[in-house]
C-alpha positions in Angstrom: 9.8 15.7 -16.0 6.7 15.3 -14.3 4.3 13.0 -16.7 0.3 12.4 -16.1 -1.9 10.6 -17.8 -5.4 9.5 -16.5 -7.3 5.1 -17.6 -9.0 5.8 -14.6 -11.6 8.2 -13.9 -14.0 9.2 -11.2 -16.9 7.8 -12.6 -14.7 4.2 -12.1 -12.7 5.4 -8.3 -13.2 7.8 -5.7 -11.2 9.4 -3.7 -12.1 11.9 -0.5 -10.4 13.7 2.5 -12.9 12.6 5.5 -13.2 15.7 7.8 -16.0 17.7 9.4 -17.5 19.0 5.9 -17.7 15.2 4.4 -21.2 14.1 5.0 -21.5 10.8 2.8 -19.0 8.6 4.3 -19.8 4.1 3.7 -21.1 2.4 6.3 -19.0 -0.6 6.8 -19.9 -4.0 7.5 -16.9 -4.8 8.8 -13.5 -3.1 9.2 -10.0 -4.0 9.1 -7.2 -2.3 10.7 -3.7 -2.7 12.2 -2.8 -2.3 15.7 -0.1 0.5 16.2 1.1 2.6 18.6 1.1 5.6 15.9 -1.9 8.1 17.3 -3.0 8.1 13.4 -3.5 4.2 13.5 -6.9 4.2 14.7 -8.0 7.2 13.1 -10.2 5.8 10.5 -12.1 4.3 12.9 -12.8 6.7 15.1 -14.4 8.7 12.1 -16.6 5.7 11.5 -17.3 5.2 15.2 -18.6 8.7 15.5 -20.7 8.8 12.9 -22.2 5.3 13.9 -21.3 3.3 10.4 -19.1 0.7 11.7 -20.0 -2.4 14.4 -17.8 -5.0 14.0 -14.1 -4.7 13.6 -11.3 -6.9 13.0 -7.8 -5.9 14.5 -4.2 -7.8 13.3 -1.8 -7.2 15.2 2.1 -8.3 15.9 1.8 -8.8 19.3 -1.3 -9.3 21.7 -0.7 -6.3 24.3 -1.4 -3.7 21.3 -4.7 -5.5 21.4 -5.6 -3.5 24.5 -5.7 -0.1 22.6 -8.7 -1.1 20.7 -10.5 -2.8 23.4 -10.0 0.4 25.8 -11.6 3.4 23.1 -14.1 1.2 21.2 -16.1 -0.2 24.2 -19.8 -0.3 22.4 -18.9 -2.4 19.0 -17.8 -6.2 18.3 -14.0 -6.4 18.2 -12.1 -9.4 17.1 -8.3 -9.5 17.7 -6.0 -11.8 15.3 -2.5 -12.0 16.2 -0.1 -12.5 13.2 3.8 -13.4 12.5 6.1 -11.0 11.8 7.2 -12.7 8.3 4.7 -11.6 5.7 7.0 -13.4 3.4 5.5 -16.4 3.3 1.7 -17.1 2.9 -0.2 -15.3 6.0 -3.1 -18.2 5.7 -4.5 -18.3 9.2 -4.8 -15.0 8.6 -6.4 -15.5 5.6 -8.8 -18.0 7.1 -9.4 -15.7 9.7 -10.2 -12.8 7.4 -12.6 -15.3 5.2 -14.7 -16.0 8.3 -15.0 -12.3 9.6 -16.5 -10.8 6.2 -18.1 -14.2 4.9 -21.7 -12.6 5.9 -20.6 -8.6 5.0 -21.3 -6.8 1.9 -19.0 -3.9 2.4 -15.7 -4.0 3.9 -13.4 -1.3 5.4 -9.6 -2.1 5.6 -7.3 1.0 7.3 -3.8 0.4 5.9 -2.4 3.5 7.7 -0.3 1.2 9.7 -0.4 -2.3 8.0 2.7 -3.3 6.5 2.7 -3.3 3.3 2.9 -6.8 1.8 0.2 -7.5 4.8 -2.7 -5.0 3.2 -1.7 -6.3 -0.4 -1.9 -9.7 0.3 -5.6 -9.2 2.0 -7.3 -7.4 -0.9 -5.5 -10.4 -3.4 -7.3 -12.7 -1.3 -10.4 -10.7 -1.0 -10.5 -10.0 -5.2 -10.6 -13.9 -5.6 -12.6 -15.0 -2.9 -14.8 -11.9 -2.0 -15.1 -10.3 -5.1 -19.0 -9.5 -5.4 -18.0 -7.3 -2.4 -17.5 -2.8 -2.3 -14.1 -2.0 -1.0 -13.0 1.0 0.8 -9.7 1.7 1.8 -8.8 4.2 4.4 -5.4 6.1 5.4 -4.4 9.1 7.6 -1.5 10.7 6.9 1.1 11.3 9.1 1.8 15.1 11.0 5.2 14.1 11.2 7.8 11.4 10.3 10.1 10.3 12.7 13.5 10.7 11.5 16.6 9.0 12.3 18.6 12.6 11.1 17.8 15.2 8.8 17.9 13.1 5.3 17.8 9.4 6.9 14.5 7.8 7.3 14.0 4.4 7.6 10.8 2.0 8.6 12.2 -1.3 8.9 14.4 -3.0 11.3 17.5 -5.4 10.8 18.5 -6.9 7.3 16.4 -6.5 4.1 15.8 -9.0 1.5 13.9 -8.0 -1.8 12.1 -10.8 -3.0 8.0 -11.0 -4.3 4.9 -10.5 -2.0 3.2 -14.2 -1.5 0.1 -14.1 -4.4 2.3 -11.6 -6.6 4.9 -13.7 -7.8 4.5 -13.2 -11.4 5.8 -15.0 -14.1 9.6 -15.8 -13.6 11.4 -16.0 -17.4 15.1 -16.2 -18.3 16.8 -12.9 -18.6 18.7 -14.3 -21.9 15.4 -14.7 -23.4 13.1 -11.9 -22.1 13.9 -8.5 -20.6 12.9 -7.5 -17.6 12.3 -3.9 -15.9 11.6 -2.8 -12.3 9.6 -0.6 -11.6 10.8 0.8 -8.1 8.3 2.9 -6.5 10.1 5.1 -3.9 9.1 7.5 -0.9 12.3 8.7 1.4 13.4 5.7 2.1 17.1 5.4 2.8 19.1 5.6 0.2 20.2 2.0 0.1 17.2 0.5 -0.9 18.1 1.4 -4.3 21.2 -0.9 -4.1 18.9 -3.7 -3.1 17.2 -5.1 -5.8 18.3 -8.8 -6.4 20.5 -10.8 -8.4 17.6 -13.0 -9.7 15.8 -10.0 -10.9 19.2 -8.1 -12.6 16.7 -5.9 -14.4 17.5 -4.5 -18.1 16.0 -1.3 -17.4 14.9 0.6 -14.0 11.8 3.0 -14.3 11.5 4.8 -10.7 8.6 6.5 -9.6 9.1 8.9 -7.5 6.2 10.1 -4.7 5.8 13.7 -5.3 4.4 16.1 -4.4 4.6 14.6 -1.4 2.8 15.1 2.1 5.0 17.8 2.9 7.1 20.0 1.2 10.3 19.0 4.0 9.5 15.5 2.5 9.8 16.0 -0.6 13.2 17.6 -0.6 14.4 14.4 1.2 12.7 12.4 -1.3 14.7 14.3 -4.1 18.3 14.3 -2.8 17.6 10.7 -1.7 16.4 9.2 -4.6 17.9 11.3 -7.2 21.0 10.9 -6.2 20.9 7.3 -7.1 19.5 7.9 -10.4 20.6 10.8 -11.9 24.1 9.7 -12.1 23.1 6.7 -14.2 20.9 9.2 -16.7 17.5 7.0 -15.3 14.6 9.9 -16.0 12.5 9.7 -12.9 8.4 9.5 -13.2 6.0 11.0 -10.2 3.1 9.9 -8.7 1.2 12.1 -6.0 2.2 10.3 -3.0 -1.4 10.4 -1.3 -3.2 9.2 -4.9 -3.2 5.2 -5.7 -5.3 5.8 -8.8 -2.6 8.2 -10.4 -0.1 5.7 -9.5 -1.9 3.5 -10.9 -2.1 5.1 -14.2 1.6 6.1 -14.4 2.5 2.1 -14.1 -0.4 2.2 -16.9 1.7 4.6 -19.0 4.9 3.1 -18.0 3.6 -0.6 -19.1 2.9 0.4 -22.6 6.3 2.0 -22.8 7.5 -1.4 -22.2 5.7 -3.8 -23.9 7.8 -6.6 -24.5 9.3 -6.5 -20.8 8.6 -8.3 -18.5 7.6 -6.2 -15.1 9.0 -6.3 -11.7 7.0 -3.9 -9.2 9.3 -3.2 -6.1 7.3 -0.7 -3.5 9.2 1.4 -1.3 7.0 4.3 -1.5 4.3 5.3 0.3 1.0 3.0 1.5 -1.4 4.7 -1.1 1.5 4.1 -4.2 1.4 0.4 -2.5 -2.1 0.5 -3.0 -2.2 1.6 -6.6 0.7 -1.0 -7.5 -1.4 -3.5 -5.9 -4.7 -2.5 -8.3 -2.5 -2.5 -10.9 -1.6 -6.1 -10.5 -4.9 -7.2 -9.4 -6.8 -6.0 -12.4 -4.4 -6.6 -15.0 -3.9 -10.7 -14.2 -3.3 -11.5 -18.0 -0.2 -9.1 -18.2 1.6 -11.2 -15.0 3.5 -8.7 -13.6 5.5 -9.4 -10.2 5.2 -7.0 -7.3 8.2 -7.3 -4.9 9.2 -5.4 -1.2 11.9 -5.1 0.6 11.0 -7.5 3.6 12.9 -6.6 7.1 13.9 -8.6 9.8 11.8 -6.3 11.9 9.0 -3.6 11.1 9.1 -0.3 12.9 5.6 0.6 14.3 6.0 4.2 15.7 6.9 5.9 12.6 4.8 9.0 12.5 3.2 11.9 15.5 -0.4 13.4 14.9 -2.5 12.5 12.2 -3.0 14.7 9.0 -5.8 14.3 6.1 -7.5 10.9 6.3 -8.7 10.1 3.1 -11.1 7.7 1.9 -10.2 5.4 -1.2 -13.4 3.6 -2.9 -12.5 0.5 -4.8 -15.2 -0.4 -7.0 -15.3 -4.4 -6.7 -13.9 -7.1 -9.7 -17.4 -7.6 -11.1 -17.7 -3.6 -11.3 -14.6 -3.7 -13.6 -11.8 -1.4 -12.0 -10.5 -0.5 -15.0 -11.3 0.9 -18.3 -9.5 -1.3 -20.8 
């Protein structure tokens, strides 16, 4: 059962496919982005680049040799490199600090999560909502062409073992299971199939909501979402909600719809889907502070970071900043 319902409209969020027919793109102040060796990492900027709307950019990266793919295609623009640790478990403050200095001056701000890990992107706009808030936000991410997979249903982006526990900034409010119930809502792509098994102890939800990422990219892709995911669910009679995979704001609004369902659960938000279903959990979260739900992720020993080949649509996400009220309440 596929269920829709729409507390955000476009007068609040925009949403656009960048290609040679878009013609009013943002000029950025100052752009984020995430060294990869994915093709589709630096796609986003090489849009802005082209078009002349982007000067300075800020670059994160695991390791400093990544670096070097930046500073070799963007020759003519200001390019700051941070290098960061690979546990985004734990507060990523010299990050942070790094971050507050870069855009302390700007008044609009870029950030390309096509390759950021997850709990890294989420824990940058948390910090930009409370510190930067008077600022316009636009989020960029290219698809990929392909995924690489590991077989024909097995797909998998981290690296080592995986512990499921709350994004710094996200940690909710914790309450005894005795006294108040808790559900998860688990956010899935086509993740392996084990992530499903993962969610902890601590948590030992009352009630599991999955939201599934469909339709997805690809049609291939969403076949190995279903048998993945359903799999797990079907045999414990769990109906199963979708979310367009490439849309934020529509999962936004299913967690929305979901919430009110649940009213006197607490919420667990565990993403494993896909960035833009990360980036609508994240809104979510961000703009609904008084309801103190958690957002969790299943954190790896190592991330992957060639994932993908080729780049497919790159689309353009406007946030409308805290002051312009995200959401219609």
């Amino acid at each position: 059962m596929r269920r829709r319902i729409n507390f955000l409209s476009y007068e609040v969020y925009q949403m656009n496919i960048i290609d040679n027919d878009f013609t009013t793109p943002v000029e950025i102040d100052a752009f984020i982005c995430f060294n990869a060796q994915e093709v589709r990492a630096m796609k986003a900027l090489e849009e802005l680049y082209k078009r002349k709307l982007v000067n300075d950019v800020l670059t994160l990266s695991f390791n400093r040799s990544n670096s070097e793919i930046t500073d070799n295609i963007f020759q003519n623009i200001n390019i700051y490199t941070v290098i960061i640790s690979q546990d985004l478990s734990i507060n990523i403050i010299p990050c942070l600090q790094e971050i507050d200095k870069y855009v302390k001056d700007k008044i609009s701000i870029g950030i390309d999560i096509t390759c950021m890990p997850i709990p890294l992107f989420t824990q940058i706009l948390n910090f930009l909502y409370k510190k930067h808030n008077d600022k316009q936000i636009t989020v960029y991410y290219t698809e990929p062409l392909h995924y690489t997979l590991n077989n024909l249903f097995d797909y998998s982006a981290y690296s080592g073992e995986i512990d499921i526990k709350a994004v710094p900034g996200f940690e909710g409010e914790m309450s005894q299971v005795d006294k108040v119930e808790r559900v998860v809502f688990y956010l899935m792509g086509f993740e392996m199939t084990y992530l499903a098994k993962l969610i902890p102890q601590d948590v030992n939800p009352n009630k599991i909501a999955p939201i599934n990422g469909f339709p997805s990219y690809f049609p291939k892709y969403k076949d190995i979402s279903m048998i993945n995911n359903n799999t797990n669910f079907y045999e414990k009679d769990v109906n199963i909600n979708y979310s367009e995979a490439n849309n934020p704001f529509e999962t936004y609004n299913t967690i929305v719809m979901l919430k009110n369902e649940y009213k006197n659960f607490k919420i667990d938000i565990v993403i494993a889907g896909s960035k833009p279903m990360a980036l609508g959990a994240c809104l979510f979260a961000l703009t609904n502070d008084n309801f103190n739900c958690r957002i969790m992720f299943p954190f790896p020993t190592e991330y992957k970071l060639d994932l993908s080949s080729g780049c497919g649509k790159l689309w353009e996400y406007k946030i409308k900043n805290q002051k312009d009220k995200l959401s219609k309440r």
